[in-house]
Structures are given as C-alpha cells and as structure tokens.
PDB file of N, CA, C and O in Angstrom:
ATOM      1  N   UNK A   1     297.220 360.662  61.335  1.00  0.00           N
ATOM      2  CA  UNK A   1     296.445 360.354  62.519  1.00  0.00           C
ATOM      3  C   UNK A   1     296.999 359.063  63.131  1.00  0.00           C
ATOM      4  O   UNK A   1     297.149 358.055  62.441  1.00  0.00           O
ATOM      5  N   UNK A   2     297.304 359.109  64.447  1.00  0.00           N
ATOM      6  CA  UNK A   2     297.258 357.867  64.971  1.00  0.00           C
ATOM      7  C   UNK A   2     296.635 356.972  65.263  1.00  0.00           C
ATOM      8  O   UNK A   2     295.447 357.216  65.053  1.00  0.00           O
ATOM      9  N   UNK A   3     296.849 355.692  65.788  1.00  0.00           N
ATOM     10  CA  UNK A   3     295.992 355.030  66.658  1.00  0.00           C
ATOM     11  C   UNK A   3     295.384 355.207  67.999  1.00  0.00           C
ATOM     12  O   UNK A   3     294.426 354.627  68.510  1.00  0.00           O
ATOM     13  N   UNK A   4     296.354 356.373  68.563  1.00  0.00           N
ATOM     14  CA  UNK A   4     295.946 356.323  69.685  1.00  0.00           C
ATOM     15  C   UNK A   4     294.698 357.867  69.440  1.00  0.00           C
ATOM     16  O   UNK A   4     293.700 357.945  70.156  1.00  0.00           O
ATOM     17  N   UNK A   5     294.924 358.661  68.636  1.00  0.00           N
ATOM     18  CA  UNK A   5     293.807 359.828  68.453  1.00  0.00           C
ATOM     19  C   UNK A   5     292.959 359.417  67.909  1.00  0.00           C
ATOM     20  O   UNK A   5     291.921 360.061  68.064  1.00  0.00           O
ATOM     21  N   UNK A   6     292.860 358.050  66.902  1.00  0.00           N
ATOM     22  CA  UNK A   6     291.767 357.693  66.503  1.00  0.00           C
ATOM     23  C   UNK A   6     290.549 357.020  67.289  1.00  0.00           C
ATOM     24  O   UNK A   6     289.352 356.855  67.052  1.00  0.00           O
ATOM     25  N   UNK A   7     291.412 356.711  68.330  1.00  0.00           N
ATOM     26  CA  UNK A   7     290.575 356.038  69.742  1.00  0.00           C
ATOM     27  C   UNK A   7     290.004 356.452  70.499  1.00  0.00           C
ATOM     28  O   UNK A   7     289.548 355.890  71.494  1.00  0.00           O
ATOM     29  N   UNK A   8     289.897 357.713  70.122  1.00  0.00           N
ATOM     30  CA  UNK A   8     289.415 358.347  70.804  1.00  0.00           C
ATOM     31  C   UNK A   8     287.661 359.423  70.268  1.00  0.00           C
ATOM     32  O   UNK A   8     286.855 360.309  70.553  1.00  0.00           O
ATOM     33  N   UNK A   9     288.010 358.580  69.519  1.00  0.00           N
ATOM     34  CA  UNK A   9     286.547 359.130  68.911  1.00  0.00           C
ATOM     35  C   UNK A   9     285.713 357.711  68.420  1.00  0.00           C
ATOM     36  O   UNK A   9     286.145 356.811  67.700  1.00  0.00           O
ATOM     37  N   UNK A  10     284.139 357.852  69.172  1.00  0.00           N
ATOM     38  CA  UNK A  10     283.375 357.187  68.939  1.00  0.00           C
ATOM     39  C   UNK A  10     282.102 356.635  67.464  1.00  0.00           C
ATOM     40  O   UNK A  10     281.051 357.005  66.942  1.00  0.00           O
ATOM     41  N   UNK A  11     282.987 355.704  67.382  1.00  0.00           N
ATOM     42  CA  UNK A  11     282.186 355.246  65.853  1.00  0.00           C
ATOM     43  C   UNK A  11     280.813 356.100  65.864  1.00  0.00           C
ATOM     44  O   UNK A  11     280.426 356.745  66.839  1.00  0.00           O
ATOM     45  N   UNK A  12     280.242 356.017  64.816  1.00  0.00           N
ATOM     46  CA  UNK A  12     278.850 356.552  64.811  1.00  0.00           C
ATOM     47  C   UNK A  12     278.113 355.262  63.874  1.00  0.00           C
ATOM     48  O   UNK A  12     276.886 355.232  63.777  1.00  0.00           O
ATOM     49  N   UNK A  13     278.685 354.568  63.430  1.00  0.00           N
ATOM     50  CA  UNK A  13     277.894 353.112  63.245  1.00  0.00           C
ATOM     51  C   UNK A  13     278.697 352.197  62.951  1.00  0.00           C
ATOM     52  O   UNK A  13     279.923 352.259  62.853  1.00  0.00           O
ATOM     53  N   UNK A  14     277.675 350.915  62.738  1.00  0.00           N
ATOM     54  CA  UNK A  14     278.148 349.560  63.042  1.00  0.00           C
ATOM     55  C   UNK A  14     277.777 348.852  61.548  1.00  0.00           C
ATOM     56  O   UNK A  14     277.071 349.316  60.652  1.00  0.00           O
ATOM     57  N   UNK A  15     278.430 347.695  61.595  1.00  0.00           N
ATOM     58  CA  UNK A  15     277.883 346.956  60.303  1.00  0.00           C
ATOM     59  C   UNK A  15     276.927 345.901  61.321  1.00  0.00           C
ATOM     60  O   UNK A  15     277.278 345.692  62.482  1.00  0.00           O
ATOM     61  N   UNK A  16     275.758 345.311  60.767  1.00  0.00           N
ATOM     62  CA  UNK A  16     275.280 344.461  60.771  1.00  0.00           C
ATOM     63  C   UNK A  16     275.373 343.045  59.727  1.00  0.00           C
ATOM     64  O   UNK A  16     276.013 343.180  58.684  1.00  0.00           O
ATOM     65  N   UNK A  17     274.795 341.841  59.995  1.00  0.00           N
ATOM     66  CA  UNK A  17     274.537 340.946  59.526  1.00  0.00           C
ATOM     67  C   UNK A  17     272.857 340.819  59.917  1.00  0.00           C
ATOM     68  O   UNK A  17     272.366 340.941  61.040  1.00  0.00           O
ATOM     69  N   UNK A  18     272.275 340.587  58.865  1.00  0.00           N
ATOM     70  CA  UNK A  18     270.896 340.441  58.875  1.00  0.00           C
ATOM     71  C   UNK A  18     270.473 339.040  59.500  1.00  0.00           C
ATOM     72  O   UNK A  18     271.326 338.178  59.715  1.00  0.00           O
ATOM     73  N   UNK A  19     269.284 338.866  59.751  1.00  0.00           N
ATOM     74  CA  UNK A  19     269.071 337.258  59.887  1.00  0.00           C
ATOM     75  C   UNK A  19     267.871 336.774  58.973  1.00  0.00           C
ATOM     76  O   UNK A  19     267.412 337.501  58.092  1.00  0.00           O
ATOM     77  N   UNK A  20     267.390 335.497  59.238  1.00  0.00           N
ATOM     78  CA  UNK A  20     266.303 335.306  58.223  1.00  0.00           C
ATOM     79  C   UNK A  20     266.183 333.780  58.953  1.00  0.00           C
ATOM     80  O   UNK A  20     267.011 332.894  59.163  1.00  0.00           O
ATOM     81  N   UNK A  21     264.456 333.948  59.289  1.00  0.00           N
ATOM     82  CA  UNK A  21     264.008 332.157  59.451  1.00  0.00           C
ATOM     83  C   UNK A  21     263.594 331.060  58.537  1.00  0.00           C
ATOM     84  O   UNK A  21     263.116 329.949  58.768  1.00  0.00           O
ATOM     85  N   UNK A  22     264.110 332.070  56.726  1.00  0.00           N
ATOM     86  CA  UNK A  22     263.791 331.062  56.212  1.00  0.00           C
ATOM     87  C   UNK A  22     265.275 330.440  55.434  1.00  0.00           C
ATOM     88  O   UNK A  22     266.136 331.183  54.963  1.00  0.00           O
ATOM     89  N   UNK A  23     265.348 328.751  55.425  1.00  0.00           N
ATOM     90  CA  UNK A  23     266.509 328.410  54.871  1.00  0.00           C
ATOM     91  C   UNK A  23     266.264 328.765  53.213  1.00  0.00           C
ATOM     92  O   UNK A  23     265.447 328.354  52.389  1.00  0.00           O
ATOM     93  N   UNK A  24     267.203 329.574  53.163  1.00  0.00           N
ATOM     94  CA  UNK A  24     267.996 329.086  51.266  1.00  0.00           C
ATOM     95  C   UNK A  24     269.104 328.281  51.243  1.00  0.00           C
ATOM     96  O   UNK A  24     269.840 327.941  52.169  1.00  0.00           O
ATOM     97  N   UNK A  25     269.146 327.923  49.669  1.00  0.00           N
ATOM     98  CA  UNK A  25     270.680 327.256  49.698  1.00  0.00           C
ATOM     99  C   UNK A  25     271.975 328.467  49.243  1.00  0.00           C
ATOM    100  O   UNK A  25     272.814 328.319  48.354  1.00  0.00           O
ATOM    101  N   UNK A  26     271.863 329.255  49.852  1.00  0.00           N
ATOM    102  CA  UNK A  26     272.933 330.009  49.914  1.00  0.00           C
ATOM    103  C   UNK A  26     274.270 330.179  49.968  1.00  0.00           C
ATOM    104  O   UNK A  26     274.329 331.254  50.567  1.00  0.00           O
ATOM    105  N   UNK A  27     274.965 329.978  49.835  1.00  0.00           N
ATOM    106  CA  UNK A  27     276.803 329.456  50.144  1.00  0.00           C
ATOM    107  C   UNK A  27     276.856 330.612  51.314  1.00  0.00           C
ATOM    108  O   UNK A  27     277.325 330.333  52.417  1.00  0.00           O
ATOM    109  N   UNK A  28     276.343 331.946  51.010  1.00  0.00           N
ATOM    110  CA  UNK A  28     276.846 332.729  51.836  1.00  0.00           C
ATOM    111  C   UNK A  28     275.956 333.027  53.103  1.00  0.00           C
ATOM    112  O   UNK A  28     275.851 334.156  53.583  1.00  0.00           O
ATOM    113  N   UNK A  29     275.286 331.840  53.629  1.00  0.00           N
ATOM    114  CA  UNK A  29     274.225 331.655  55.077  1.00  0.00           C
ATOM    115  C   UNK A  29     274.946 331.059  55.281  1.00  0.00           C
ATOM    116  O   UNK A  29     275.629 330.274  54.624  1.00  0.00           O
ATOM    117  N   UNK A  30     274.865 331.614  57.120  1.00  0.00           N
ATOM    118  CA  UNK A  30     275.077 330.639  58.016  1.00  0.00           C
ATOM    119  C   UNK A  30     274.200 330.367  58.891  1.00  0.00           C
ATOM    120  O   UNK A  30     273.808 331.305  59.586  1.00  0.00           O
ATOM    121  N   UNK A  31     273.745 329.280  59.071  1.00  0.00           N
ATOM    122  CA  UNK A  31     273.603 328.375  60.422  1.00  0.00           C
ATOM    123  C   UNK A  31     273.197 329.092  61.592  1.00  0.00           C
ATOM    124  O   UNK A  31     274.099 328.675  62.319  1.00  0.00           O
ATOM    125  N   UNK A  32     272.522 329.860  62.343  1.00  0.00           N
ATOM    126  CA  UNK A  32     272.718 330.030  64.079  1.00  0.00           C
ATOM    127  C   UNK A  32     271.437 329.217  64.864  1.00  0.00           C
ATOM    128  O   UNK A  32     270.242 329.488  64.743  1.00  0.00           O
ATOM    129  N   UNK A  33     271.929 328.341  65.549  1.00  0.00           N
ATOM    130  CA  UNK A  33     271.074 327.577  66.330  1.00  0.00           C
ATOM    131  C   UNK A  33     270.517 328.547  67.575  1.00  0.00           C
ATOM    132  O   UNK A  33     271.326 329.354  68.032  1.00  0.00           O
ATOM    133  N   UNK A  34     269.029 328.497  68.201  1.00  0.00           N
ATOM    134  CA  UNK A  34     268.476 329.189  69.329  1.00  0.00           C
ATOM    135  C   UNK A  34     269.214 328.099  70.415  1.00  0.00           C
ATOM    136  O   UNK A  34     269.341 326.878  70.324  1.00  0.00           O
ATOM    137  N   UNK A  35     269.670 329.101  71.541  1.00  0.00           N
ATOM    138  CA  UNK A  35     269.745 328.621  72.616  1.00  0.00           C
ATOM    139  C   UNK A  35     270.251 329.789  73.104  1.00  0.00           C
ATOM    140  O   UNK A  35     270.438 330.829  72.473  1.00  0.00           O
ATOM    141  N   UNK A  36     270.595 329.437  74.969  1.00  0.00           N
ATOM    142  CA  UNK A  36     270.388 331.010  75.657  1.00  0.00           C
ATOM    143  C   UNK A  36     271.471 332.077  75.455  1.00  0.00           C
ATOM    144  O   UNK A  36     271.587 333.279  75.696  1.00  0.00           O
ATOM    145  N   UNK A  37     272.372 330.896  74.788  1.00  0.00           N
ATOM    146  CA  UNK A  37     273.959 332.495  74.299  1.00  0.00           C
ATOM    147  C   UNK A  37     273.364 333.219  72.911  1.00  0.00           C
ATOM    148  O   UNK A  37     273.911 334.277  72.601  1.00  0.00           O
ATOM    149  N   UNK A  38     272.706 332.921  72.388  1.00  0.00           N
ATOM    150  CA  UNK A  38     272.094 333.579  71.195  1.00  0.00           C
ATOM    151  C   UNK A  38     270.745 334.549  71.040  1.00  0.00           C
ATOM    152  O   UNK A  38     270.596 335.446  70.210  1.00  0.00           O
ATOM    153  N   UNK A  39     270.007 334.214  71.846  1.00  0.00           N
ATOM    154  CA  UNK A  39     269.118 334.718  72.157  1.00  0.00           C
ATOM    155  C   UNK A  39     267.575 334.550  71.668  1.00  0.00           C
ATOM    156  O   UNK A  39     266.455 334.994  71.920  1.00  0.00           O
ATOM    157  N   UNK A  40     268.519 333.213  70.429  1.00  0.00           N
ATOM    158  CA  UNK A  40     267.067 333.129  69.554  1.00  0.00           C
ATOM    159  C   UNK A  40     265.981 331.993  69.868  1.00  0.00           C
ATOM    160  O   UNK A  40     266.310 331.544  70.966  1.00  0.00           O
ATOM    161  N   UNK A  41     265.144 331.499  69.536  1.00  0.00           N
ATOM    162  CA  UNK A  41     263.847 331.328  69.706  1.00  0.00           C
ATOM    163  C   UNK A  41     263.984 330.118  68.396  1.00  0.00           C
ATOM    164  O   UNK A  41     263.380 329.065  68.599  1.00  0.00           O
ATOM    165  N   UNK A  42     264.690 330.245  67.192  1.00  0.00           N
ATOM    166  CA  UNK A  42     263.732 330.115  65.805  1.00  0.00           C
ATOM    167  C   UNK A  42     265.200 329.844  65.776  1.00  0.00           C
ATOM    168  O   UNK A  42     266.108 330.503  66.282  1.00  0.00           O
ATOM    169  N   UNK A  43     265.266 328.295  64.804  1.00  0.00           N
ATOM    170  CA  UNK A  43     266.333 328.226  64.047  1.00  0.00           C
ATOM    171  C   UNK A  43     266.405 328.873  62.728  1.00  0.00           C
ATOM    172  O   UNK A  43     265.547 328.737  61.855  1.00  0.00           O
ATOM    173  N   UNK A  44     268.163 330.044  62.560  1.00  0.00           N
ATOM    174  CA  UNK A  44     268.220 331.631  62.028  1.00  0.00           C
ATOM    175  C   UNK A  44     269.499 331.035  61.004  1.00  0.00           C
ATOM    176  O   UNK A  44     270.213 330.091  61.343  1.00  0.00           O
ATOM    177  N   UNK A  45     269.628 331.711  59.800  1.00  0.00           N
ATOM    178  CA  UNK A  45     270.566 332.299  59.239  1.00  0.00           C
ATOM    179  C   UNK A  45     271.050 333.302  58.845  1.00  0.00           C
ATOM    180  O   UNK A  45     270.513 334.128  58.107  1.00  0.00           O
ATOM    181  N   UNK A  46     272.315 333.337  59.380  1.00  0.00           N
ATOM    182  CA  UNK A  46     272.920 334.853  58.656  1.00  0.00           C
ATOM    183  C   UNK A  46     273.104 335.269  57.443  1.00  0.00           C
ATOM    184  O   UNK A  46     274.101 334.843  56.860  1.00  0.00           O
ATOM    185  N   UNK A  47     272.331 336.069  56.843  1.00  0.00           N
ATOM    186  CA  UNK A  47     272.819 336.653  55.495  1.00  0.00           C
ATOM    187  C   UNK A  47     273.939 336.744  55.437  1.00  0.00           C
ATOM    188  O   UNK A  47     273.316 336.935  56.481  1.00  0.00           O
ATOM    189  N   UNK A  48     274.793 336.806  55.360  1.00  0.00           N
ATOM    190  CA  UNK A  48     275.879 337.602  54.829  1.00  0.00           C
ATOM    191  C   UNK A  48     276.302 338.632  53.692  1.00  0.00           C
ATOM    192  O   UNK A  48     276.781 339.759  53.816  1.00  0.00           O
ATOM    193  N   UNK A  49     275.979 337.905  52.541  1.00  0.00           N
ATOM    194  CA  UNK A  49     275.595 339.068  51.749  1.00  0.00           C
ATOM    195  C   UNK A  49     274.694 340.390  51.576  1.00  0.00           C
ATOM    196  O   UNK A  49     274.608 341.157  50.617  1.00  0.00           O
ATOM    197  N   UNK A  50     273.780 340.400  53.356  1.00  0.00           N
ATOM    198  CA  UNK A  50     273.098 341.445  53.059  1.00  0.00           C
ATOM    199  C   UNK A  50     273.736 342.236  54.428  1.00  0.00           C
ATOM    200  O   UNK A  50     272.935 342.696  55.241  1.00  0.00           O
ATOM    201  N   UNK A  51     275.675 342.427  54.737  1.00  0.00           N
ATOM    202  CA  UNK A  51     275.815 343.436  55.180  1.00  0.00           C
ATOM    203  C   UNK A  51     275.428 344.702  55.123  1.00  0.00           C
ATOM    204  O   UNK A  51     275.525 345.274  54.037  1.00  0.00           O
ATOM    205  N   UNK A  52     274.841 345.506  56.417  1.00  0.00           N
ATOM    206  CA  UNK A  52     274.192 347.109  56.329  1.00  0.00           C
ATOM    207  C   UNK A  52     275.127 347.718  57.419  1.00  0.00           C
ATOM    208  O   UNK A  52     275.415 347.051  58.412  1.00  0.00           O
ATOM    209  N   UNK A  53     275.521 348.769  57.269  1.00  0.00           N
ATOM    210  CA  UNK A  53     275.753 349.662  57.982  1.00  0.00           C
ATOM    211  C   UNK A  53     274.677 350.695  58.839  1.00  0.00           C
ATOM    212  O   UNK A  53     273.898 351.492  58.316  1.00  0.00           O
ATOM    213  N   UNK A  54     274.823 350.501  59.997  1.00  0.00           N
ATOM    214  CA  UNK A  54     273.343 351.096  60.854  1.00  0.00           C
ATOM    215  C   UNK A  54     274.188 352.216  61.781  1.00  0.00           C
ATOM    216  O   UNK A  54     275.324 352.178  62.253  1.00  0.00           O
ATOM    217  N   UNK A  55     273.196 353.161  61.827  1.00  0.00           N
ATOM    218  CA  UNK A  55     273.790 354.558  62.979  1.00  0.00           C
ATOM    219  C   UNK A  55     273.276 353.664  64.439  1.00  0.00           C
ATOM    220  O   UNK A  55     272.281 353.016  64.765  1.00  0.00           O
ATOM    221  N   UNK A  56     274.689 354.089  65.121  1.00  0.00           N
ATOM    222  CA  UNK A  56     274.402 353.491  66.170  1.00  0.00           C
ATOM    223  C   UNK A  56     273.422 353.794  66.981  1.00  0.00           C
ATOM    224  O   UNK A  56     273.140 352.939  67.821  1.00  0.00           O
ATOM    225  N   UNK A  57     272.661 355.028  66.968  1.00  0.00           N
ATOM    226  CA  UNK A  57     271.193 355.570  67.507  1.00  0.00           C
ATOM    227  C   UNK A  57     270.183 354.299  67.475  1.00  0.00           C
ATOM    228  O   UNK A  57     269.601 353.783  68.428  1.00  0.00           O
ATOM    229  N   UNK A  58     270.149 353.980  66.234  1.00  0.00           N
ATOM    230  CA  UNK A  58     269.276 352.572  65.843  1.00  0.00           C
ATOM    231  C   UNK A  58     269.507 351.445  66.505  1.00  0.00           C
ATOM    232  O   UNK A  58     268.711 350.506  66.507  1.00  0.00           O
ATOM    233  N   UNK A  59     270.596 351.450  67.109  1.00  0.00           N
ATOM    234  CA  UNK A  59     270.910 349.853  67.642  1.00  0.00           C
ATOM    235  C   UNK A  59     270.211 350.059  69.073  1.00  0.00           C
ATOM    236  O   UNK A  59     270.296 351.090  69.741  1.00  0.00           O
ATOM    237  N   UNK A  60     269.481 348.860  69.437  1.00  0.00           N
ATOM    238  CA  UNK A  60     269.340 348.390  70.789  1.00  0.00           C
ATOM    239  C   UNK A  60     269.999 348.238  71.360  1.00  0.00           C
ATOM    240  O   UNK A  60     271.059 348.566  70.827  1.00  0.00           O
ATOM    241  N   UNK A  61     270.276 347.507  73.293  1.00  0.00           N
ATOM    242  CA  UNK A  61     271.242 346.627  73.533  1.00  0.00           C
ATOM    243  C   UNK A  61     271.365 345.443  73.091  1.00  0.00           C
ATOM    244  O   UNK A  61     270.296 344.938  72.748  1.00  0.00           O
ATOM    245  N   UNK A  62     272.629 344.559  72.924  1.00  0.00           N
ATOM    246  CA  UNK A  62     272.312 343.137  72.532  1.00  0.00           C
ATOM    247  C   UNK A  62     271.067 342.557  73.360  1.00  0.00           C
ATOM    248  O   UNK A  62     270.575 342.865  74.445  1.00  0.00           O
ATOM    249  N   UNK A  63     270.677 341.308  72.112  1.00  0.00           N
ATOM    250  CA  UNK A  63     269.990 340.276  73.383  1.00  0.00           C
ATOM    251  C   UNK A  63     270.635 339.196  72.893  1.00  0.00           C
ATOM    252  O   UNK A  63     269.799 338.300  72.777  1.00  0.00           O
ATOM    253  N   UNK A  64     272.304 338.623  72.353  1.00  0.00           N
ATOM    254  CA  UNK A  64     272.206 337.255  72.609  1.00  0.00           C
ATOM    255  C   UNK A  64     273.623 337.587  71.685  1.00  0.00           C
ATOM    256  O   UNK A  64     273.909 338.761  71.447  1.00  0.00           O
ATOM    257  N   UNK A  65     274.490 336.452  71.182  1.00  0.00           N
ATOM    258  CA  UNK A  65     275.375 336.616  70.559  1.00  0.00           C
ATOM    259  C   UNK A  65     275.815 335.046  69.905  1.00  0.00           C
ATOM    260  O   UNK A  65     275.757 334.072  70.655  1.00  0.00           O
ATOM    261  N   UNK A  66     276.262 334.879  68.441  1.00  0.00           N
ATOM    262  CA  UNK A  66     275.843 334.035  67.501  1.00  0.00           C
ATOM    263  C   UNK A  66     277.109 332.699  67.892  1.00  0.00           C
ATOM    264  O   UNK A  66     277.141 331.570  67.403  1.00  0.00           O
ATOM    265  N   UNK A  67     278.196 333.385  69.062  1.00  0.00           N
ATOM    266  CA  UNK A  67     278.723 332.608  69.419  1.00  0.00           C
ATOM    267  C   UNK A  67     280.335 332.217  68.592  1.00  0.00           C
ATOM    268  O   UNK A  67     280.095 332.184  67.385  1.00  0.00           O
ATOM    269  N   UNK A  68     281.035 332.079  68.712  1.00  0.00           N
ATOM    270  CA  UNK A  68     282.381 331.393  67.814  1.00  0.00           C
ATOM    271  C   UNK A  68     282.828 330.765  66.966  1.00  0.00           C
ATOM    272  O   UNK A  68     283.988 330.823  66.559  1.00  0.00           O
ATOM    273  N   UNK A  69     281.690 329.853  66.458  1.00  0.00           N
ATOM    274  CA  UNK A  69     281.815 329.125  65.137  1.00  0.00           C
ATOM    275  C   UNK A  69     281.281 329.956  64.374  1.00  0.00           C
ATOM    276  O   UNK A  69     281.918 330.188  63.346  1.00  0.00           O
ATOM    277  N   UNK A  70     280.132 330.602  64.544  1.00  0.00           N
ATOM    278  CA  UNK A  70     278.959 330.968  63.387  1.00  0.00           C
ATOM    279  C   UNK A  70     279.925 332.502  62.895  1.00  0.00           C
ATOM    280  O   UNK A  70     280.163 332.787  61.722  1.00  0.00           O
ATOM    281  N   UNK A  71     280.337 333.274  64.015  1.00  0.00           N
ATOM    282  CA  UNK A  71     281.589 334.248  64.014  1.00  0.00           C
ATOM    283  C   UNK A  71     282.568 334.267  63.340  1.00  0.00           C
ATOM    284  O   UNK A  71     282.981 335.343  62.905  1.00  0.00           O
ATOM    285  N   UNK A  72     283.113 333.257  63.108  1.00  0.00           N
ATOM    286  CA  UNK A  72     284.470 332.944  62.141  1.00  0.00           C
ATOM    287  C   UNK A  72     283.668 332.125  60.858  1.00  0.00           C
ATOM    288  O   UNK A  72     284.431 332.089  59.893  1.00  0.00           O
ATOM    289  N   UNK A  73     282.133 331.343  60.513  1.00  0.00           N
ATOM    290  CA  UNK A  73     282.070 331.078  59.422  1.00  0.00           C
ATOM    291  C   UNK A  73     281.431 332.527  58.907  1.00  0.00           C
ATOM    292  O   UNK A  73     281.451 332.593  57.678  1.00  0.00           O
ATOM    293  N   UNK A  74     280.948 333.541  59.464  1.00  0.00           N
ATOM    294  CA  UNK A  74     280.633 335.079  58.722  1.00  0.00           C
ATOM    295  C   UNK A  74     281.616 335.803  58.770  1.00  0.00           C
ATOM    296  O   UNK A  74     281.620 336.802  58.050  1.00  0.00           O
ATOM    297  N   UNK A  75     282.620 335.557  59.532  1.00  0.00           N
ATOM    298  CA  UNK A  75     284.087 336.343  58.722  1.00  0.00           C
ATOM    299  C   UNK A  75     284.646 335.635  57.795  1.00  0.00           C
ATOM    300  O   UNK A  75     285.103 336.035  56.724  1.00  0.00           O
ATOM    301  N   UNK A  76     284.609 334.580  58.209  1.00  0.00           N
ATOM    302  CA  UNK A  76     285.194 334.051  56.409  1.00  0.00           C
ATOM    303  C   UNK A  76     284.465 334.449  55.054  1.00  0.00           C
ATOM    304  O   UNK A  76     285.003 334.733  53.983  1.00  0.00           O
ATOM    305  N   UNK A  77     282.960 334.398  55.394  1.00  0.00           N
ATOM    306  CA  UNK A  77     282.384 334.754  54.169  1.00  0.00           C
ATOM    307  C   UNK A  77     282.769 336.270  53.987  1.00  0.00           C
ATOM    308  O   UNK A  77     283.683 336.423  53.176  1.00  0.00           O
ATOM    309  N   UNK A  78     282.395 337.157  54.423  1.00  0.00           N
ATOM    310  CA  UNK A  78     282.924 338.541  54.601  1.00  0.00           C
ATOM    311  C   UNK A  78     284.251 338.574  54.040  1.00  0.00           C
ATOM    312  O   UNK A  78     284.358 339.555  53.305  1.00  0.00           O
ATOM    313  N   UNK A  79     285.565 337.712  54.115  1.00  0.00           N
ATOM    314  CA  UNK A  79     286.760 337.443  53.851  1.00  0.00           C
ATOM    315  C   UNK A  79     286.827 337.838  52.166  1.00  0.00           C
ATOM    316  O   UNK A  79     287.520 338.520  51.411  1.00  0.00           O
ATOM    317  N   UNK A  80     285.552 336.881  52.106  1.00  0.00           N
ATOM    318  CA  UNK A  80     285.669 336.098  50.333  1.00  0.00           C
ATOM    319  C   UNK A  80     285.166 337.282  49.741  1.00  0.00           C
ATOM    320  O   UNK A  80     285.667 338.006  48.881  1.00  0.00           O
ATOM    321  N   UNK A  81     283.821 337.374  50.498  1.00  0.00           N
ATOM    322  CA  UNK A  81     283.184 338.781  49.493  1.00  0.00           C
ATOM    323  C   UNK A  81     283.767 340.033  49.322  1.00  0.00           C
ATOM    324  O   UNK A  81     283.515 340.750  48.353  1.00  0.00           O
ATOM    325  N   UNK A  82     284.743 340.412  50.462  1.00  0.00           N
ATOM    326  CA  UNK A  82     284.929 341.754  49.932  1.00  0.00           C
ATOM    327  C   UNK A  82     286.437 341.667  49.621  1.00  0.00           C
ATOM    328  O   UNK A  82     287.122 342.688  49.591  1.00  0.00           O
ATOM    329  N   UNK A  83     286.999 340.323  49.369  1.00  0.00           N
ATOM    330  CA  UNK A  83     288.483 339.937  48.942  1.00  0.00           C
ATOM    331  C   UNK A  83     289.962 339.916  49.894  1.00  0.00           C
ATOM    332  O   UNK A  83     291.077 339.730  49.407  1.00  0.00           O
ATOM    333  N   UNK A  84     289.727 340.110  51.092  1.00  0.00           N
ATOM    334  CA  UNK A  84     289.924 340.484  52.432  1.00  0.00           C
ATOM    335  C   UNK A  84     291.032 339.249  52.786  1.00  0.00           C
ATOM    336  O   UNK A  84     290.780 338.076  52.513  1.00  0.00           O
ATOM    337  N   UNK A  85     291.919 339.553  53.239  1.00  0.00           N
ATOM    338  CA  UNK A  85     292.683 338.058  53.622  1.00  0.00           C
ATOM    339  C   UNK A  85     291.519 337.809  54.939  1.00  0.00           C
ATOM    340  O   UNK A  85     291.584 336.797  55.637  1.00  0.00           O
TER     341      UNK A  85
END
C-alpha cells in the first residue's frame, strides 16, 4: 500500500489525551493553563498516561487547543512511554 492510497481513506478514530482539574505529582502530567487558545476555564492537566483511542462519531468539534509547549511536553511523554524516538 502506498502513501498516496492510504490517504485516501478516512481514519475512523483518534487518540485522545484525557484531562483532569486535579494536580498529582505525576511525571507524566502536564500543565495546560485556561486562556482563549485553550478553551479552558480551570487550571488542567494532561494525563498522559491515560491515552484512549475514541471513534471519531464520539468526538465533538474542538473548543480550544493546548497550544505548543504543552504539545511537545505530551509528545515527549508519549515518546518515553511507548519507547518512540
């Protein structure tokens, strides 16, 4: 299969990152501050360790996005956990 036939067919789900308003000392939380690129309300952390895979039926539209730092510190964790360069 190629890349280009594989592109042509639409995922049927997504991974998520969970959130949570309460702090642990977690190594594998991150940080997301509320403000209007995020969408949140409540200072949030990302699980990381509680990646889910969701059918995309389930997903809403976005309402906000965690932004570029918080993005590259949950791919790094993601990196570590599943051994990933």
């Amino acid at each position: 299969m190629t890349a280009d036939s594989f592109l042509r067919f639409r995922p049927t789900s997504v991974f998520i990152v969970t959130l949570t308003t309460t702090r642990r000392p977690f190594p594998s939380h991150v940080e997301v501050e509320p403000d209007e690129a995020s969408g949140l309300t409540t200072l949030s952390w990302a699980q990381v360790e509680q990646l889910r895979a969701v059918a995309i039926e389930r997903c809403s539209s976005p309402t906000g996005n965690v932004g570029p730092a918080s993005t590259h510190q949950i791919l790094d964790i993601l990196a570590m956990i599943t051994g990933m360069p």
